[in-house]
Phi, psi and omega in degrees: 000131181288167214246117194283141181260119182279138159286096192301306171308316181278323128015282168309297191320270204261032148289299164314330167284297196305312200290308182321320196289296176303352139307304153312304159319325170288292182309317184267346150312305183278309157321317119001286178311291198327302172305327171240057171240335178280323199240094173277337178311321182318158106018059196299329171274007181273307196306308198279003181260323166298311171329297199293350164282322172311312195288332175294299200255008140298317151335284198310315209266309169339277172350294200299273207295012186276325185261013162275308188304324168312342220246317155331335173227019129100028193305202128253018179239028197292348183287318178307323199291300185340281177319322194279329162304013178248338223247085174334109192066341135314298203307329216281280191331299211289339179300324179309316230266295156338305204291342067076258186305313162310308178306301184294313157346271188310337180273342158307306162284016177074002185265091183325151166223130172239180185334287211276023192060168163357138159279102212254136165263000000 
């Protein structure tokens, strides 16, 4: 059986969207905390209901570019790489694990990757 051949240009893309999204989640996490520790008078339930508006369409886009970038390197499970992006501390792992593999890729192809993943030119 032949070695499914990844699609680089689309590859590149949305590797780089996944690492910014997930970036993002870090970033609206650790913010979160911060708030509430700066402004302690809120709400815990206002705080966790703006979070949890932050946290939905950073899901949804986790999800999106997790299951392109999978599809980009040409898994058949790419629905499974999806699905593990919802899974609280899975996510960590299966982004290692993508980014991993992505990576070696793109440097197969010649396309530097840094902290923010590929560089797209």
């Amino acid at each position: 059986m032949s070695e499914p051949v990844p699609d680089i240009p689309s590859l590149a893309v949305n590797y780089r969207n996944l690492i910014l999204w997930f970036g993002m989640q870090l970033v609206l996490g650790s913010g979160s905390l911060v708030f509430r520790v700066l402004v302690p008078n809120v709400s815990p339930q206002v705080v966790s209901t703006i979070g949890t508006l932050g946290y939905v369409p950073i899901a949804i886009a986790l999800v999106i570019y997790a299951y392109r970038t999978a599809r980009s390197l040409g898994s058949t499970a790419a629905a499974v790489w999806a699905i593990a992006m919802l899974v609280p501390c899975l996510n960590l792992i299966t982004l290692l694990i993508l980014s991993a593999n992505a990576t070696r890729v793109c440097r197969q192809h010649g396309i530097p990757v840094g902290f923010f993943g590929p560089r797209i030119s």
